[in-house]
mmJSON file of the N, C-alpha and C atoms, coordinates in Angstrom:
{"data_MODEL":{"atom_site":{
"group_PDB":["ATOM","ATOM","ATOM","ATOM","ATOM","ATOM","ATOM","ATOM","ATOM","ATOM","ATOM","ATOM","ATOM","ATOM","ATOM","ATOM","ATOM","ATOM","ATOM","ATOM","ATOM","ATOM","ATOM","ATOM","ATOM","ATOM","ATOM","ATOM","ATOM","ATOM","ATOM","ATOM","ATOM","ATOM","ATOM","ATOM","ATOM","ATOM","ATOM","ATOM","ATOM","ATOM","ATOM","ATOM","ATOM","ATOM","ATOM","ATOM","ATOM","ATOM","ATOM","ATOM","ATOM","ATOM","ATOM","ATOM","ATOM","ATOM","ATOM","ATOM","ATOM","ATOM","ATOM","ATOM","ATOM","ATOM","ATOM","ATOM","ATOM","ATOM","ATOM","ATOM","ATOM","ATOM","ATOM","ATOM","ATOM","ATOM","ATOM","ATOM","ATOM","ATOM","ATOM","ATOM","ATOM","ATOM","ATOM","ATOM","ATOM","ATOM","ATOM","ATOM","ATOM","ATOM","ATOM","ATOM","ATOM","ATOM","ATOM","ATOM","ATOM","ATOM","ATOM","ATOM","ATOM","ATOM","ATOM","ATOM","ATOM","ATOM","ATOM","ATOM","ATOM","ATOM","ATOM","ATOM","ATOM","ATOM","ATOM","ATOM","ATOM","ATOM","ATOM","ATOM","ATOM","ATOM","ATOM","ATOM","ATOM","ATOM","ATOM","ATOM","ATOM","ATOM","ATOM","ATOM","ATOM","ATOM","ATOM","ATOM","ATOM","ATOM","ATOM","ATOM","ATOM","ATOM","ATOM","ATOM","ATOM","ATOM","ATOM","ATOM","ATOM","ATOM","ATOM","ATOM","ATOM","ATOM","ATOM","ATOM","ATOM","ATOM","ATOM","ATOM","ATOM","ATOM","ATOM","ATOM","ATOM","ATOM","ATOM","ATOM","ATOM","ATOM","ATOM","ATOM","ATOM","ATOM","ATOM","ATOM","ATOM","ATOM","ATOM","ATOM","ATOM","ATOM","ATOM","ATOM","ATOM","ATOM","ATOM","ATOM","ATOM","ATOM","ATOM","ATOM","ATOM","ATOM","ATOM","ATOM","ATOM","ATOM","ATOM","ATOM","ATOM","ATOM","ATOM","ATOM","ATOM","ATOM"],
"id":[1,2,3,4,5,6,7,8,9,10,11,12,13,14,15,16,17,18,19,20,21,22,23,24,25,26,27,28,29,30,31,32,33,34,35,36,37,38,39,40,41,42,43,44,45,46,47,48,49,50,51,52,53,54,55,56,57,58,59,60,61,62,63,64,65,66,67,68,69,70,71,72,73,74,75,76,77,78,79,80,81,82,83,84,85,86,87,88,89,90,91,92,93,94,95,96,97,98,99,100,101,102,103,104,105,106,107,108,109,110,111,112,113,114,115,116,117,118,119,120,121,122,123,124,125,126,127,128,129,130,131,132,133,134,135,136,137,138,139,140,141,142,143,144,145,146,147,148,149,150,151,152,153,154,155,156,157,158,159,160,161,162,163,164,165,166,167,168,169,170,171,172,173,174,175,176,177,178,179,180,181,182,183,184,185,186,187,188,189,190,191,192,193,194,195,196,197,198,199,200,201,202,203,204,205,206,207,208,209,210],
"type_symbol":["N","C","C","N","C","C","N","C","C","N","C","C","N","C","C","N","C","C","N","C","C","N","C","C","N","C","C","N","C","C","N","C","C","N","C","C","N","C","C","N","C","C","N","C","C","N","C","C","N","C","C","N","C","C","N","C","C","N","C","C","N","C","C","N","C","C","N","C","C","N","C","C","N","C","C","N","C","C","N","C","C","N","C","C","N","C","C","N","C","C","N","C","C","N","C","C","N","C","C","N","C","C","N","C","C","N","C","C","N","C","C","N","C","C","N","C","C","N","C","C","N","C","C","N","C","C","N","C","C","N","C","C","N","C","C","N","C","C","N","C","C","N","C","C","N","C","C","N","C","C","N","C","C","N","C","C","N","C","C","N","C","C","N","C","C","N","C","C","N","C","C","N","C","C","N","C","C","N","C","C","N","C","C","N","C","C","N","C","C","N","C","C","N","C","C","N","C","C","N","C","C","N","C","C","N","C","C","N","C","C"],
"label_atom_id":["N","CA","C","N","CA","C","N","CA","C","N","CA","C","N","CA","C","N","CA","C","N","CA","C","N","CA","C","N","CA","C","N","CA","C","N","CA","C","N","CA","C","N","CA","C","N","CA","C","N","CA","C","N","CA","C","N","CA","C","N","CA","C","N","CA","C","N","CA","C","N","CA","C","N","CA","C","N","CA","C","N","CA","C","N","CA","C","N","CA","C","N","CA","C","N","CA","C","N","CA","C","N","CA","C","N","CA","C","N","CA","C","N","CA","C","N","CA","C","N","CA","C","N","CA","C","N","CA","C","N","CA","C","N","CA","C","N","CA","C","N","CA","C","N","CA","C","N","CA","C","N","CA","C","N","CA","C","N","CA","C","N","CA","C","N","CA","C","N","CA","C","N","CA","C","N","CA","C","N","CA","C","N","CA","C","N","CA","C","N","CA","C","N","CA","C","N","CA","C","N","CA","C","N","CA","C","N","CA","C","N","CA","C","N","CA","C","N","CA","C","N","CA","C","N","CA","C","N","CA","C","N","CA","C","N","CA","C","N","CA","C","N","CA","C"],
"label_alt_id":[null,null,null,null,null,null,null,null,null,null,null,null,null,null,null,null,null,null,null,null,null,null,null,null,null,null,null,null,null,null,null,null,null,null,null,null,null,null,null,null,null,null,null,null,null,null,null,null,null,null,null,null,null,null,null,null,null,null,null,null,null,null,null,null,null,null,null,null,null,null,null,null,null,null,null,null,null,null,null,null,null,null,null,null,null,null,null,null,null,null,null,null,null,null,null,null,null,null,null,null,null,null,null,null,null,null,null,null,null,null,null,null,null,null,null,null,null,null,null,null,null,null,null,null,null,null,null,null,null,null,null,null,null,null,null,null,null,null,null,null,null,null,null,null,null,null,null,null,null,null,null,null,null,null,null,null,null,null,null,null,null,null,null,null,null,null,null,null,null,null,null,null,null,null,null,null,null,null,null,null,null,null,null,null,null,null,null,null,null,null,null,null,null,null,null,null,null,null,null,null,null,null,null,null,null,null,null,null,null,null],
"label_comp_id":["UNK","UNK","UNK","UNK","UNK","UNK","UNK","UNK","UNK","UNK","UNK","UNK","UNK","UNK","UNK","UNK","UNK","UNK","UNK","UNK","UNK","UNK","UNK","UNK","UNK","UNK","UNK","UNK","UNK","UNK","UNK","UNK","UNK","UNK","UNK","UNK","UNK","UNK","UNK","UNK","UNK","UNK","UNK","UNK","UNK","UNK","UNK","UNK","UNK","UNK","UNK","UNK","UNK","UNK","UNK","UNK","UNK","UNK","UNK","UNK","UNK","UNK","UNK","UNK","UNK","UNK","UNK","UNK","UNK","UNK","UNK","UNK","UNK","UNK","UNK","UNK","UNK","UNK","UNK","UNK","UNK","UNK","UNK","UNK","UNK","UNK","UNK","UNK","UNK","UNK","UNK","UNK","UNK","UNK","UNK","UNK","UNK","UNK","UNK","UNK","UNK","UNK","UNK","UNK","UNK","UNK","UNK","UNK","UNK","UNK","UNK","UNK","UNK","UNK","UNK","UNK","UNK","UNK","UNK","UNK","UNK","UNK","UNK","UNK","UNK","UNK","UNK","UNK","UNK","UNK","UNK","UNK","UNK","UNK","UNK","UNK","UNK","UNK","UNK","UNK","UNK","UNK","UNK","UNK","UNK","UNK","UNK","UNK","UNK","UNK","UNK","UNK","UNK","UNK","UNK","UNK","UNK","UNK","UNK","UNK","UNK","UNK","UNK","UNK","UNK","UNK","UNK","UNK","UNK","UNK","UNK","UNK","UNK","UNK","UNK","UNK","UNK","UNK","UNK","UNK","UNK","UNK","UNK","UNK","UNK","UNK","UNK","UNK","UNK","UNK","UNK","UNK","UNK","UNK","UNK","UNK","UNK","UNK","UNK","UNK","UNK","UNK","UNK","UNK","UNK","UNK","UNK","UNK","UNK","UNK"],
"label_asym_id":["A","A","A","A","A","A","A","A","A","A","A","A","A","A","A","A","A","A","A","A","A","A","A","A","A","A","A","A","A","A","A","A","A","A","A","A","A","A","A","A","A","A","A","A","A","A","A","A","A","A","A","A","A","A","A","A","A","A","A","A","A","A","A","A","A","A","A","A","A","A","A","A","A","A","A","A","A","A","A","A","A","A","A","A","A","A","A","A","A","A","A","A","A","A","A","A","A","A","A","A","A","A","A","A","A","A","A","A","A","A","A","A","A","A","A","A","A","A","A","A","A","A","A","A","A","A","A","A","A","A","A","A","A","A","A","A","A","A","A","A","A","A","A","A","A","A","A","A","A","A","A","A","A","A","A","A","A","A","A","A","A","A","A","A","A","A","A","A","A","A","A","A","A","A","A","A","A","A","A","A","A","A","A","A","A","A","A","A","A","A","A","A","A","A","A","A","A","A","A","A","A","A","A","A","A","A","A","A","A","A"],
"label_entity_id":["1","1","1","1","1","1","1","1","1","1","1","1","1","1","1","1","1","1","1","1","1","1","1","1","1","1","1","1","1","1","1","1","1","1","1","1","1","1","1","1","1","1","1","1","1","1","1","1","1","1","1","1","1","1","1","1","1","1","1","1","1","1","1","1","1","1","1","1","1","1","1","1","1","1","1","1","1","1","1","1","1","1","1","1","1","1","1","1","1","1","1","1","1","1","1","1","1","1","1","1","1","1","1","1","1","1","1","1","1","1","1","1","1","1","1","1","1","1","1","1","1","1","1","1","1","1","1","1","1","1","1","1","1","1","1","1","1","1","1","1","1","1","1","1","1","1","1","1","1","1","1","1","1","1","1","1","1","1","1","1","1","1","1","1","1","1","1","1","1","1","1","1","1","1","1","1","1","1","1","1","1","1","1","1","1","1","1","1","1","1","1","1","1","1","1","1","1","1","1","1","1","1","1","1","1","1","1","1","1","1"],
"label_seq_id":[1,1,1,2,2,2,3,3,3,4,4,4,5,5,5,6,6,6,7,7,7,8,8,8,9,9,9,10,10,10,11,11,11,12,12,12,13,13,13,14,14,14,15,15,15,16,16,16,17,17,17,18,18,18,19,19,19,20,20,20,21,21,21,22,22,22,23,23,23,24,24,24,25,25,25,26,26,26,27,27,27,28,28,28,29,29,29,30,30,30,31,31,31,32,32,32,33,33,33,34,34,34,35,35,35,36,36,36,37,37,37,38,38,38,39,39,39,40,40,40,41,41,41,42,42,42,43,43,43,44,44,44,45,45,45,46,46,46,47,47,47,48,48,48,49,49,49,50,50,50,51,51,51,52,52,52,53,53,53,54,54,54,55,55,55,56,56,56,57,57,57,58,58,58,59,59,59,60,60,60,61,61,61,62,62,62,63,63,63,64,64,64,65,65,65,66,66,66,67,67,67,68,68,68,69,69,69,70,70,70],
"pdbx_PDB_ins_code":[null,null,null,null,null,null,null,null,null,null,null,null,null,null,null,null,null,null,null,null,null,null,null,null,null,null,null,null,null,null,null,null,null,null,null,null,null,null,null,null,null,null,null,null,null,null,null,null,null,null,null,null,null,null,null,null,null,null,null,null,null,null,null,null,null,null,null,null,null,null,null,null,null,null,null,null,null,null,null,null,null,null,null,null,null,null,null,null,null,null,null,null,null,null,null,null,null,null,null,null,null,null,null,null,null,null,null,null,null,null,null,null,null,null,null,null,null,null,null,null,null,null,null,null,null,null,null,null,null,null,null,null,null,null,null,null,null,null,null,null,null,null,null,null,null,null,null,null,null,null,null,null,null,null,null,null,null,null,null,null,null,null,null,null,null,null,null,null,null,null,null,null,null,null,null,null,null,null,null,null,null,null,null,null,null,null,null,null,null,null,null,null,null,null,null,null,null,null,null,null,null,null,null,null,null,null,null,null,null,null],
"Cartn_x":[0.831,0.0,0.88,0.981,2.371,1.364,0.07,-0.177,-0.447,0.429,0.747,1.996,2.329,4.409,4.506,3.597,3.683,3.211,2.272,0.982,2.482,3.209,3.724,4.791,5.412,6.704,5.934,5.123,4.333,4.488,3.786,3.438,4.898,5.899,7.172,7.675,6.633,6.577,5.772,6.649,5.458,4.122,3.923,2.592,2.852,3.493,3.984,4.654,5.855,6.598,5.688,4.631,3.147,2.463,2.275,1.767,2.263,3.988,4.482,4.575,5.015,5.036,3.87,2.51,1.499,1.279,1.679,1.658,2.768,3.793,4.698,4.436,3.9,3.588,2.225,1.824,0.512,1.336,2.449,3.258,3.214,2.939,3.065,4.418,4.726,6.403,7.058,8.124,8.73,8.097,7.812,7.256,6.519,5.335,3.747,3.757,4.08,3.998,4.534,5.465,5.606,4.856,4.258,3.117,2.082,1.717,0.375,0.2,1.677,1.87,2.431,2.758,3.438,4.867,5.359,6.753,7.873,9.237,10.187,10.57,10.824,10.82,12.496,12.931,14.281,13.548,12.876,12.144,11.613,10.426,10.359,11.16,12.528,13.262,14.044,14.1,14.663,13.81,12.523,11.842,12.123,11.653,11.691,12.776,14.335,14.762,15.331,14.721,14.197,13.298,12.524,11.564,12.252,12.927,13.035,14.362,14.792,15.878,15.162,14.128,12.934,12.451,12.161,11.35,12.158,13.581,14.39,14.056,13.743,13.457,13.957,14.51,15.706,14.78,13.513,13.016,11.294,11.196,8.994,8.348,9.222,8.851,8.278,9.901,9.568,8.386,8.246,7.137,5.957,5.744,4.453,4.158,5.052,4.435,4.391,5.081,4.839,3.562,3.19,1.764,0.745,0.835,-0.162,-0.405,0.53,0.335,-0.285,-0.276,-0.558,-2.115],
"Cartn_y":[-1.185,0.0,1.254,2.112,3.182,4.084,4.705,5.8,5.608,3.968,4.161,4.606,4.392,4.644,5.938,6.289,8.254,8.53,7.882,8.504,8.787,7.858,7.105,7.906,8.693,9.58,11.16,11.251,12.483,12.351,11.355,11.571,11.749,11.404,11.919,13.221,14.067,15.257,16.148,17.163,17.658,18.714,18.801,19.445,21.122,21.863,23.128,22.648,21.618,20.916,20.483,19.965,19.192,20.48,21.227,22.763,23.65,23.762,23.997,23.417,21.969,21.381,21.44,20.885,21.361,22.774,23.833,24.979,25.301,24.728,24.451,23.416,22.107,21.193,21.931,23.002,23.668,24.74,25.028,26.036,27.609,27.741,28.738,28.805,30.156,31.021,31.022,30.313,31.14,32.234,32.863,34.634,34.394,33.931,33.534,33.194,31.733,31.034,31.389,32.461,33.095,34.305,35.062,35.868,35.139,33.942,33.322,33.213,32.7,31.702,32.874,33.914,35.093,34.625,33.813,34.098,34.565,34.42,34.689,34.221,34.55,33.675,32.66,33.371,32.217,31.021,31.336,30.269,29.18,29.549,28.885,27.911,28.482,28.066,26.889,27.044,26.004,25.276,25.104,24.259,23.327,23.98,22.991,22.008,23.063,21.86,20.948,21.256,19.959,18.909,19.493,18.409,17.655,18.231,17.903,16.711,16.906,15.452,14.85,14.848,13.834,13.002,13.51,12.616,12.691,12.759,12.278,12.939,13.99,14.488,15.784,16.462,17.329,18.736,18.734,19.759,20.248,21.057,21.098,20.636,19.495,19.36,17.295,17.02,15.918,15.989,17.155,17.106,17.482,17.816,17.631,16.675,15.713,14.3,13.47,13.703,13.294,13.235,14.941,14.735,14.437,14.326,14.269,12.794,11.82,10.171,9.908,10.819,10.767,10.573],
"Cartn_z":[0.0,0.0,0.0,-1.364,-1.206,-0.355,-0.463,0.257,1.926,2.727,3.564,4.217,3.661,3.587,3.734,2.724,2.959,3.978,4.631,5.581,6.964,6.774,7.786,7.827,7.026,6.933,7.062,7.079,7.471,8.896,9.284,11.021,11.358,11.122,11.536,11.98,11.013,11.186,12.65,13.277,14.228,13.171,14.132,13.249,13.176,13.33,12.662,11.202,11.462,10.094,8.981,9.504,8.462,8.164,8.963,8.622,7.197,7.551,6.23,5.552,6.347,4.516,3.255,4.102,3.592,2.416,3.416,2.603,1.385,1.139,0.26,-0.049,-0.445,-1.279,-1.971,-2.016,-2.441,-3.918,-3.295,-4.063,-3.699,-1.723,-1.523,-1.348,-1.661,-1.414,-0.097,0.448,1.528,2.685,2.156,2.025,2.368,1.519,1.521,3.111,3.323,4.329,5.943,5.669,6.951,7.18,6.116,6.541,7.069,6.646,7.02,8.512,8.585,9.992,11.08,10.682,11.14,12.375,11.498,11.718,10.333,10.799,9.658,8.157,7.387,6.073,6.4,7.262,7.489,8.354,9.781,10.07,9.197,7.901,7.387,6.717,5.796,5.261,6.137,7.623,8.187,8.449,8.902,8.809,7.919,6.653,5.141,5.05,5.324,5.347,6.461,7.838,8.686,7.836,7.168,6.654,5.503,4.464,3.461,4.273,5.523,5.693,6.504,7.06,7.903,6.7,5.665,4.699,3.377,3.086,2.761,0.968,1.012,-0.565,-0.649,-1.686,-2.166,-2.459,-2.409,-2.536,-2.594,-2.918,-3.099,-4.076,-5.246,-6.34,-5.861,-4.814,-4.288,-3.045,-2.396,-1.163,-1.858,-2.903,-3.751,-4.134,-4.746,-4.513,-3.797,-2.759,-1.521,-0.957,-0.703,-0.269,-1.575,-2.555,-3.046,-3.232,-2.733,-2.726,-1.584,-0.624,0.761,0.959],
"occupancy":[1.0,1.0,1.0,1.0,1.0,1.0,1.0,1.0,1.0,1.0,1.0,1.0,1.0,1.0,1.0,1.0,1.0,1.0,1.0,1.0,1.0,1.0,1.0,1.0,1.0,1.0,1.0,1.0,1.0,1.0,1.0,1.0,1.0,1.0,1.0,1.0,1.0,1.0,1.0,1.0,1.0,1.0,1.0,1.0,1.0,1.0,1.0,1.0,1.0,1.0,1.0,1.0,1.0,1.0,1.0,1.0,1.0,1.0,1.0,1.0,1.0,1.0,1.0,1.0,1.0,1.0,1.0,1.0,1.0,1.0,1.0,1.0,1.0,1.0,1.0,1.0,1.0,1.0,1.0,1.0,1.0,1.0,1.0,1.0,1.0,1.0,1.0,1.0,1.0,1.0,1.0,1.0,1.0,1.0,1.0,1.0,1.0,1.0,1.0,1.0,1.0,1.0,1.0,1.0,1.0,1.0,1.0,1.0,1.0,1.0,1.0,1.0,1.0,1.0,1.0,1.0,1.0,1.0,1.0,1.0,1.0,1.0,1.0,1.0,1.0,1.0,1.0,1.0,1.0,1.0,1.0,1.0,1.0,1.0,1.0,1.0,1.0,1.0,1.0,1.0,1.0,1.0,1.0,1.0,1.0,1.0,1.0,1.0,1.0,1.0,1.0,1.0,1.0,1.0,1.0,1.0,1.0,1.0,1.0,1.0,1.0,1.0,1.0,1.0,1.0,1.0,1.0,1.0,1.0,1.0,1.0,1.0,1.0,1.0,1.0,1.0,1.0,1.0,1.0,1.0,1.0,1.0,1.0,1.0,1.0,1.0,1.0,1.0,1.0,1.0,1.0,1.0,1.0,1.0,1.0,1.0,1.0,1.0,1.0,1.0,1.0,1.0,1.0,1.0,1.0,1.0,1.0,1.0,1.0,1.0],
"B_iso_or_equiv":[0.0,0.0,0.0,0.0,0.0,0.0,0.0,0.0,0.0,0.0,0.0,0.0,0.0,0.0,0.0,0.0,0.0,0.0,0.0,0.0,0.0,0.0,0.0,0.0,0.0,0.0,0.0,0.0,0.0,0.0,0.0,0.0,0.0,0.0,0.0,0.0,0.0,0.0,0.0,0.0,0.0,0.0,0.0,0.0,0.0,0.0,0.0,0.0,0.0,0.0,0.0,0.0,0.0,0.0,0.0,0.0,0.0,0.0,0.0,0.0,0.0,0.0,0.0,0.0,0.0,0.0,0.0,0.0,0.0,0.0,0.0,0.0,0.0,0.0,0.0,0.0,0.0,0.0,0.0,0.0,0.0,0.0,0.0,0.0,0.0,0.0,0.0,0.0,0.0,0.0,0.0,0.0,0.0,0.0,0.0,0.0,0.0,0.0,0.0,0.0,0.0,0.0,0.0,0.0,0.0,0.0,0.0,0.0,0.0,0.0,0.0,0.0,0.0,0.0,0.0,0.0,0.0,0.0,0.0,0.0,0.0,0.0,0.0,0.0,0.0,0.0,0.0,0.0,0.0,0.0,0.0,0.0,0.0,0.0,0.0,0.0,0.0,0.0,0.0,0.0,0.0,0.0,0.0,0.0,0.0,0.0,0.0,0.0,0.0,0.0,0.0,0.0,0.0,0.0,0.0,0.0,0.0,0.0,0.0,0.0,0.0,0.0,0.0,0.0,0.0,0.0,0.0,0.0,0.0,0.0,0.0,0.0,0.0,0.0,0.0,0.0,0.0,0.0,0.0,0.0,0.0,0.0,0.0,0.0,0.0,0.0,0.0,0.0,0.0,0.0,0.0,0.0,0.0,0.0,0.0,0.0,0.0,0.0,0.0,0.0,0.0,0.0,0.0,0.0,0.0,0.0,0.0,0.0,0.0,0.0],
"pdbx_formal_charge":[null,null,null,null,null,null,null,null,null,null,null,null,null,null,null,null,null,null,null,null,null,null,null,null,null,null,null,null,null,null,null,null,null,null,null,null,null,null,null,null,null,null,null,null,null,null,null,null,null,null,null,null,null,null,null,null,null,null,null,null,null,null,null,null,null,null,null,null,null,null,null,null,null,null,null,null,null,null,null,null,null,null,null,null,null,null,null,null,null,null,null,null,null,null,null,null,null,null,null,null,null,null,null,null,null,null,null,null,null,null,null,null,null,null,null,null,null,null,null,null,null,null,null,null,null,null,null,null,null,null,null,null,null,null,null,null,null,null,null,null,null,null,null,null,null,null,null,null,null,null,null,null,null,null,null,null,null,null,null,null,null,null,null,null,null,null,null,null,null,null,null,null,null,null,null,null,null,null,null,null,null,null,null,null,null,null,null,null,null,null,null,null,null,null,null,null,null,null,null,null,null,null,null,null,null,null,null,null,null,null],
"auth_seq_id":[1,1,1,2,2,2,3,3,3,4,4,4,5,5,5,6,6,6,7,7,7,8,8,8,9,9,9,10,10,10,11,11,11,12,12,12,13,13,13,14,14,14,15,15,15,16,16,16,17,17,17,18,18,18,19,19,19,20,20,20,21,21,21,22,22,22,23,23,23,24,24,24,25,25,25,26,26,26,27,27,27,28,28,28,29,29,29,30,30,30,31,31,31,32,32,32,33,33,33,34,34,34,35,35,35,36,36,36,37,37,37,38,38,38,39,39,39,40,40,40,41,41,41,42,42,42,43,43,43,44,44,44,45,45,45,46,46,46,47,47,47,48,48,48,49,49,49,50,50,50,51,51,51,52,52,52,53,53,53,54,54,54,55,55,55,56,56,56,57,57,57,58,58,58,59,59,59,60,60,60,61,61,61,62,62,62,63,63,63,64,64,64,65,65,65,66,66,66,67,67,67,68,68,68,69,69,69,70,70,70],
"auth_comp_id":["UNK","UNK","UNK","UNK","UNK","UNK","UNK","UNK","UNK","UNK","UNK","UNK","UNK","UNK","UNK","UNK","UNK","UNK","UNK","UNK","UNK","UNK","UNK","UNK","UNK","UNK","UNK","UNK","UNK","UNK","UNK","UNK","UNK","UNK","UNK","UNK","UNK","UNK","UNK","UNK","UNK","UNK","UNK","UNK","UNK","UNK","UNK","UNK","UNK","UNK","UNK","UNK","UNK","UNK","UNK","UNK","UNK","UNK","UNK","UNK","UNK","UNK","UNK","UNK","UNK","UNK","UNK","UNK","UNK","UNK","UNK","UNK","UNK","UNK","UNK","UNK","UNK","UNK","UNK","UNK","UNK","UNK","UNK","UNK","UNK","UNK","UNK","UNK","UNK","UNK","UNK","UNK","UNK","UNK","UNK","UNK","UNK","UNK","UNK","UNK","UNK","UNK","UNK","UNK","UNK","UNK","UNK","UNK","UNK","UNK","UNK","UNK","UNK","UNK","UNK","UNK","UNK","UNK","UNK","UNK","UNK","UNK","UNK","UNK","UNK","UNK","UNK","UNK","UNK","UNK","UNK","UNK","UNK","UNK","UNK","UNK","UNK","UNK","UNK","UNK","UNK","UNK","UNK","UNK","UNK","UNK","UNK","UNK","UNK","UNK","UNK","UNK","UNK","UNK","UNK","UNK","UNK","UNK","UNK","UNK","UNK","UNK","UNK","UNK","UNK","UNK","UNK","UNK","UNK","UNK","UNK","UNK","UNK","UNK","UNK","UNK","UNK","UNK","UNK","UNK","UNK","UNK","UNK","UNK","UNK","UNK","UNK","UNK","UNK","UNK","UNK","UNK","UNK","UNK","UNK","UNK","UNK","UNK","UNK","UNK","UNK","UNK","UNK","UNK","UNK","UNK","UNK","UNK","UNK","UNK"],
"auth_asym_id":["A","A","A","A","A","A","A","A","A","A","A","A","A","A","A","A","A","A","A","A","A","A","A","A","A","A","A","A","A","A","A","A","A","A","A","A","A","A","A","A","A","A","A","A","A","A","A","A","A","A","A","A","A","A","A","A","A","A","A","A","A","A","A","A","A","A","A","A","A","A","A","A","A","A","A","A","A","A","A","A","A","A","A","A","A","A","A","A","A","A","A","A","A","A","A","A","A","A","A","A","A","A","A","A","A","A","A","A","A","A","A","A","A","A","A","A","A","A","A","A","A","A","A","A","A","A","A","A","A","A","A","A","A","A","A","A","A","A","A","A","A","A","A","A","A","A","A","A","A","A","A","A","A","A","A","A","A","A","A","A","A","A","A","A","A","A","A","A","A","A","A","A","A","A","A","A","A","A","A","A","A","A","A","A","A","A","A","A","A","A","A","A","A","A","A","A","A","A","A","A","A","A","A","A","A","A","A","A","A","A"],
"auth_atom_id":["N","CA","C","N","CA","C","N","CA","C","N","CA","C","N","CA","C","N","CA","C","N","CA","C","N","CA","C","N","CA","C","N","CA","C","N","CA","C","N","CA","C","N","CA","C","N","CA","C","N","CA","C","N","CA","C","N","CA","C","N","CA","C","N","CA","C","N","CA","C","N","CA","C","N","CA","C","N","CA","C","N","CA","C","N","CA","C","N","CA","C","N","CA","C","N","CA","C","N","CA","C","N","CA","C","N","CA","C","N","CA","C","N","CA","C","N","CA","C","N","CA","C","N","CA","C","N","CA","C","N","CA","C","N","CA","C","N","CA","C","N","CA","C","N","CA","C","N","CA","C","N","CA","C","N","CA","C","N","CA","C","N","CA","C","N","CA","C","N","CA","C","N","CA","C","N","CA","C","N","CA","C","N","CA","C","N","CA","C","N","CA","C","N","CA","C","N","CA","C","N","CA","C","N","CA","C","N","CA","C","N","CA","C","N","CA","C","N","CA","C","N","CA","C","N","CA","C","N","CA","C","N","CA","C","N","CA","C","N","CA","C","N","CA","C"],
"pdbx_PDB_model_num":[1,1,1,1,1,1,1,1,1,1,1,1,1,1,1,1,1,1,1,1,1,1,1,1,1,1,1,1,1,1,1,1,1,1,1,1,1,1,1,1,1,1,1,1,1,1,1,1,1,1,1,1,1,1,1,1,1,1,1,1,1,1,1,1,1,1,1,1,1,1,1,1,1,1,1,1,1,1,1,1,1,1,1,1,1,1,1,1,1,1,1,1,1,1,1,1,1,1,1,1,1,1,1,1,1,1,1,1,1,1,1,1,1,1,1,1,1,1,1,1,1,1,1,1,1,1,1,1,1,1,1,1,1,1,1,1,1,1,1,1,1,1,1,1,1,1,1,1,1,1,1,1,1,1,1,1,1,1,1,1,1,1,1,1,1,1,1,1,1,1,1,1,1,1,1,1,1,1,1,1,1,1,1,1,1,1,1,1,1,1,1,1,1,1,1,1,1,1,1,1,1,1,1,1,1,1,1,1,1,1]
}}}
């Protein structure tokens, strides 16, 4: 079952990390996503890539299909 595998490398994530990732697997900006959330666009940027080595993918092109198998 692949859209458990994903389900399963998500929950890895805390839920601010699932928050952005979310909002960048959508194709919001950096920018975008720290106005939303009203913190820093560097915050964000470290987040991402906390996430992008939790779930082992090189960028928002792989966490888009990530979540979208999910």
């Amino acid at each position: 079952m692949p859209g458990r595998t994903e389900q399963a490398e998500l929950e890895r994530l805390t839920s601010r990390e699932r928050e952005i990732a979310g909002l960048a697997a959508v194709g919001s900006s950096s920018k975008d996503i720290a106005g939303r959330l009203f913190i820093s666009q560097r915050t964000v940027d470290n987040h991402l890539q906390r996430i992008y080595t939790k779930l082992g993918v090189n960028g928002r092109d792989q966490l888009k299909e990530l979540f979208a198998s999910s």
